[in-house]
C-alpha positions in Angstrom: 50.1 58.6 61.9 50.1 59.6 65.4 50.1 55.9 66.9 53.6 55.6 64.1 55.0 59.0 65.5 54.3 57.2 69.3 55.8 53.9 68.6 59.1 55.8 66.8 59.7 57.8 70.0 59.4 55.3 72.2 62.1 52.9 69.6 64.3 56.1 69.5 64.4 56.4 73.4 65.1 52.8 73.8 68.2 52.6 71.1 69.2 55.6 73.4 69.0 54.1 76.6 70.6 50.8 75.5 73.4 52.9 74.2 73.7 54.5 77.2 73.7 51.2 79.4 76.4 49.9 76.8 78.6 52.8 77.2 78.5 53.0 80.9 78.8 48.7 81.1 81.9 49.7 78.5 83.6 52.1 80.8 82.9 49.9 84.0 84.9 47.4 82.1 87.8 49.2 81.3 87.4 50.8 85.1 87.9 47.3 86.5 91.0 46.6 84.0 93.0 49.5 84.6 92.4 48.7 88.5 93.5 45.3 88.0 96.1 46.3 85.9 97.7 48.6 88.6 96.4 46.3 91.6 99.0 43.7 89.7 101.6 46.8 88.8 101.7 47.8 92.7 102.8 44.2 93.3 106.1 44.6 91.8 109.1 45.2 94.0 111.9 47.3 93.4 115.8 46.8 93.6 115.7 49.7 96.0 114.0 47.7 98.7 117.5 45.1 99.2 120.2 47.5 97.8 121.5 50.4 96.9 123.9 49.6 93.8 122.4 51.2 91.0 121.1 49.6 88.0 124.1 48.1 85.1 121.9 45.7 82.8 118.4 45.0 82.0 116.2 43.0 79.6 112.9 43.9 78.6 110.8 41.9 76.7 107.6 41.7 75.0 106.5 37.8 74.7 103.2 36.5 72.7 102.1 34.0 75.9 100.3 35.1 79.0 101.6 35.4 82.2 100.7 31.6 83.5 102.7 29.8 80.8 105.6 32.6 80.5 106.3 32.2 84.6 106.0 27.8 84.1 109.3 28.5 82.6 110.9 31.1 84.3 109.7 30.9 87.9 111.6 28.2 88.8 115.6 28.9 88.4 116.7 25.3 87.7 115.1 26.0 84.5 117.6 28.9 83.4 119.6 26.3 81.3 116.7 25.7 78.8 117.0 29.6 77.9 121.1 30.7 78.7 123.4 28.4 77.0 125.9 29.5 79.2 124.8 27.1 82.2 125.4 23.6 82.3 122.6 23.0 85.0 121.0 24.6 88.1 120.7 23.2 91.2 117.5 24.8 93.5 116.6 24.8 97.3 113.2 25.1 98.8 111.9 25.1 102.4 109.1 23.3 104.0 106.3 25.5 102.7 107.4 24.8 98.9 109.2 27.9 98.5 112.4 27.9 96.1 115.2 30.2 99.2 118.2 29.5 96.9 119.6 27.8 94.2 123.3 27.0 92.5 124.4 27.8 88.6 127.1 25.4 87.0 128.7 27.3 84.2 129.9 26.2 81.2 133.7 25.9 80.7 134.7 29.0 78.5 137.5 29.6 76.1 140.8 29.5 78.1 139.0 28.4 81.1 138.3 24.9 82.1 137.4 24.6 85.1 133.5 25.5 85.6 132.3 28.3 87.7 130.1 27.2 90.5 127.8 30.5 92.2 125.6 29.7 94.9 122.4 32.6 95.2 119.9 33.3 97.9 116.1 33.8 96.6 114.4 36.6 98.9 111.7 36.9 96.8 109.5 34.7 95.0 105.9 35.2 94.1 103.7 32.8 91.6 103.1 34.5 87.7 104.6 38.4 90.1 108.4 37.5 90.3 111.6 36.6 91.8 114.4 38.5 93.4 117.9 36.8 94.5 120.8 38.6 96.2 124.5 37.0 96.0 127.6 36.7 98.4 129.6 39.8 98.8 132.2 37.2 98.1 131.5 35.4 94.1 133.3 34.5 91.4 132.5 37.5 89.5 134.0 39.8 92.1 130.3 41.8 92.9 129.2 43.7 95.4 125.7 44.0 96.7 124.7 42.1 93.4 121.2 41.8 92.8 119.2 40.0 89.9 115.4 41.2 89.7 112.9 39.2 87.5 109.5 40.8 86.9 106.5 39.8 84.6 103.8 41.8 84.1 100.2 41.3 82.0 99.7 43.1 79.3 96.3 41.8 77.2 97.5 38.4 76.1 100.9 39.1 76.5 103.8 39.2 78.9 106.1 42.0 79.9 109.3 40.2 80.6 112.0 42.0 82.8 115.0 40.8 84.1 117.4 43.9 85.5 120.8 43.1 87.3 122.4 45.8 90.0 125.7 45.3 91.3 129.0 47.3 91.8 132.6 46.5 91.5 136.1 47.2 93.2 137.5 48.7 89.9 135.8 50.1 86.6 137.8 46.9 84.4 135.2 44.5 86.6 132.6 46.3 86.2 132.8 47.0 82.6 133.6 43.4 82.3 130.2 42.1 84.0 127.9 44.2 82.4 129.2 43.0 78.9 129.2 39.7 80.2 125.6 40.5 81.0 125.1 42.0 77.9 126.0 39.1 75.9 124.6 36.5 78.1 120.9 38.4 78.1 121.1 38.6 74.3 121.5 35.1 74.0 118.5 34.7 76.6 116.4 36.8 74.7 116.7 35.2 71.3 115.8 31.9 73.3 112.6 32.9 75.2 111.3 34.6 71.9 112.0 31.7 69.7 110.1 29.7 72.8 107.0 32.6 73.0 107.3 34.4 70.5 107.2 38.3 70.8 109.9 41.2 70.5 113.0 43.0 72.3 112.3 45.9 73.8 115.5 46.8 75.2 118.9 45.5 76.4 119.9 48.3 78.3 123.7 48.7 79.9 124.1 51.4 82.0 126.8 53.9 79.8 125.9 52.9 76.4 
């Protein structure tokens, strides 16, 4: 009876410690992802850094693909016409190191319009599966001023954050209410496209007033 008593500590004390060890190993694990999650978070840039126009329009999305296979797609701007029907193609620039610095959009003809609009953009940021930030002329067809366009992805599990935010101002309030419903429309019809692609929901198309 004694040797059983002996043998049923000793069992207890070892379900115990492995316990233990698989608690600690458990919050080790989740140490290390909420330290890579911020480590990629902290790589993010900010609007703020290239101008001061506030913020008119953003997307946010949540898409079903990771981060690799969402950015294949979107990193590279001469893709945009795959997911914006409004472009007819994109033309892109890169220097000697590989690096996409700029890159052209051909617009559809619209209703009442037919000539196509031709905008030429400077990249100033671009960063594999992180990002990419252009920054336009003062002088565009669009009439926009310190006009910035901000792309973002972000990891979250298996999934992708998807964020695209535009900020820009305007001589008058009847161009700038006139982009950001441009942009409104145009990053609905972008969203429907990248979810039918991914899969995954709308978190928000935000216009700054509404």
């Amino acid at each position: 009876m004694d040797k059983i008593k002996v043998v049923a500590g000793a069992t207890l004390a070892l379900l115990i410690t492995c316990a233990g060890c698989y608690r600690n190993s458990n919050q080790q694990l989740n140490f290390e992802n909420e330290m890579e999650q911020k480590a990629v978070s902290a790589n993010l840039r900010t609007a703020d850094e290239w101008v001061s126009s506030p913020l008119r329009n953003r997307l946010t999305l949540k898409l079903n693909r990771n981060v690799e296979e969402v950015w294949a797609l979107v990193g590279d701007p001469a893709n945009m016409p795959q997911y914006s029907d409004g472009l007819r193609k994109v033309e892109t620039e890169f220097d000697e190191a590989g690096n996409c610095t700029a890159y052209t959009c051909y617009f559809k003809p619209v209703d009442g319009v037919n000539e196509e609009i031709i905008h030429h953009t400077t990249i100033i940021w671009h960063e594999r599966n992180t990002g990419w930030a252009s920054l336009d002329p003062e002088v565009n067809p669009f009439g926009m001023l310190q006009s910035l366009s901000l792309m973002t992805l972000e990891a979250d599990e298996e999934q992708t954050v998807f964020k695209w935010q535009f900020h820009f101002n305007c001589e008058n309030e009847m161009m700038l209410n006139f982009n950001k419903d441009g942009y409104k429309s145009a990053l609905d019809d972008i969203s429907q496209r990248l979810i039918k692609k991914f899969g995954g929901t709308q978190l928000e198309n935000f216009v700054e007033g509404s």
